[in-house]
C-alpha positions as a printed Julia matrix, in Angstrom:
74×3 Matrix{Float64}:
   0.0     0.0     0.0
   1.3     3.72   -0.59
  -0.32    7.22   -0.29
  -0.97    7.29   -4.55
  -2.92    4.52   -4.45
  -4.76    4.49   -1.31
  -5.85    7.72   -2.52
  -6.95    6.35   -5.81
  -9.01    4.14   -3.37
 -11.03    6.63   -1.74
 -11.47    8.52   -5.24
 -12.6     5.5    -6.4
 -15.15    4.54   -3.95
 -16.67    8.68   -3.75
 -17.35    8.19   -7.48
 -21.19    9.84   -8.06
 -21.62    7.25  -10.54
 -20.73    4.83   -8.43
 -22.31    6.02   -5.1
 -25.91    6.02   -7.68
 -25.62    2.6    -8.57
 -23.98    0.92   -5.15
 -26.17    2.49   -2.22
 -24.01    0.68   -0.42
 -20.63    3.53   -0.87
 -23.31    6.26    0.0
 -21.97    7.86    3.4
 -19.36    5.28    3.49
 -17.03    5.45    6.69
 -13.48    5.49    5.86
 -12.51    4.41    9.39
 -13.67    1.51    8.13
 -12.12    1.44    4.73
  -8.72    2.66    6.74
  -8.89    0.07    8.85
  -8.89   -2.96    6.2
  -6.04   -1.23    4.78
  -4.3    -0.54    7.39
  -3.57   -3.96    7.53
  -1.19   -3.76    4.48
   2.77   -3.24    4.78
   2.79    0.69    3.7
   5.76    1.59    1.4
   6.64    5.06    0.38
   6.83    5.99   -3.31
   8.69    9.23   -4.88
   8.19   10.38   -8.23
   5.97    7.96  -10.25
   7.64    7.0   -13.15
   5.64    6.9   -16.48
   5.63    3.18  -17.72
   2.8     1.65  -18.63
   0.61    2.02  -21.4
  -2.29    3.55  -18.95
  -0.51    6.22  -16.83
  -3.54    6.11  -14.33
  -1.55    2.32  -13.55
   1.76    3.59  -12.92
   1.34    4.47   -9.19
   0.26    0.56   -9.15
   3.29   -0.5   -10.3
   5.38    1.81   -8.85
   4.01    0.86   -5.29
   4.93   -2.72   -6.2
   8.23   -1.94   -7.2
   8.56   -0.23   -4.04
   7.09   -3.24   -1.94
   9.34   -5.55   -4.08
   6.61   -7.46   -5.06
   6.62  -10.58   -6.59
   3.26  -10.19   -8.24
   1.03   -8.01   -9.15
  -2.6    -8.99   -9.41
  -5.39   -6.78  -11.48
């Protein structure tokens, strides 16, 4: 886990379009969401490197490269 991507989390799960169709993410406590993540080993990231095909990805990879990571999983 780094700050890029759990950020990309929270984006993610605020998303109007997906707060409409999931009633579930509406007024969603991210104590809770922080608290399943906080379970992860947290690595820190610098600059992001562009170097995938999808640059919205990179922070991904980056934060496995970081992690040394054997996998990634998508």
């Amino acid at each position: 886990m780094s700050v890029p991507v759990l950020a990309e989390i929270v984006e993610v799960l605020r998303r109007p379009e997906l707060t409409r169709r999931f009633k579930s993410l509406q007024g969603l406590d991210l104590t809770e969401i922080f608290s399943i993540v906080q379970q992860a080993g947290v690595v820190q990231v610098g600059e992001v490197p562009a170097v995938s095909r999808d640059s919205k990805d990179d922070k991904f990879l980056a934060t496995a490269v970081a992690g040394r990571a054997s996998y990634v999983v998508s």
